[in-house]
C-alpha positions in Angstrom: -94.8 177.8 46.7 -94.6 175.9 43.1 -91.9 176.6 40.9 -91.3 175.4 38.0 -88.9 172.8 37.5 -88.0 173.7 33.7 -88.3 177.0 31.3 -91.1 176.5 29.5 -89.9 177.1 25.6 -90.9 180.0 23.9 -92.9 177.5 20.9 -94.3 175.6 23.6 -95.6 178.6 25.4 -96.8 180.0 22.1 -98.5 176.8 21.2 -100.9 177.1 24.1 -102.0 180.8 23.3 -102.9 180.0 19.6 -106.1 179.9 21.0 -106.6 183.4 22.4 -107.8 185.1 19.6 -109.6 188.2 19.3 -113.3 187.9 16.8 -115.4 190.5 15.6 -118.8 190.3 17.6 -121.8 188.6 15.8 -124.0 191.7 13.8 -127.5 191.3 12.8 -129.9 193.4 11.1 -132.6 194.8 13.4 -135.8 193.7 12.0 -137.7 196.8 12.6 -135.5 199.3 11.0 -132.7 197.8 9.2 -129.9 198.6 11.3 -127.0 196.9 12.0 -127.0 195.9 16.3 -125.3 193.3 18.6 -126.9 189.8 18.6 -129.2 189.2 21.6 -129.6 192.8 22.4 -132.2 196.1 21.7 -131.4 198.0 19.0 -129.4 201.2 19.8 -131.1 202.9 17.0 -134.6 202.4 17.5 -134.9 200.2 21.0 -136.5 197.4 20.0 -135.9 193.7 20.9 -137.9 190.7 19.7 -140.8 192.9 18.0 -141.0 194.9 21.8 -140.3 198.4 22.5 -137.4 198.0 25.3 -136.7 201.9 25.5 -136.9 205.6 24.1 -133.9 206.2 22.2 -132.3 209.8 22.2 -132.2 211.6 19.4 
């Protein structure tokens, strides 16, 4: 197998990873009843999605 020929420094290592970052996910307003959901998904609150009932949801 592959082994590296050199340590790989700790700033060069860490240079390469400023990249993985966590980010908050993308909220939106449902349209139908004002509460806060995921982007591209049914509400949780009320089920809609795109002016369409997807589902029922429990009370």
């Amino acid at each position: 197998m592959a082994h590296p020929k050199r340590k790989i420094s700790k700033s060069r290592r860490d240079k390469r990873r400023t990249h993985y970052k966590a980010i908050a996910p993308t909220l939106s307003y449902c349209p139908n009843c004002g509460e806060l959901k995921l982007s591209h998904r049914a509400c949780p609150s009320c089920g809609y999605y795109a002016g369409k009932s997807m589902f029922v949801p429990e009370s």
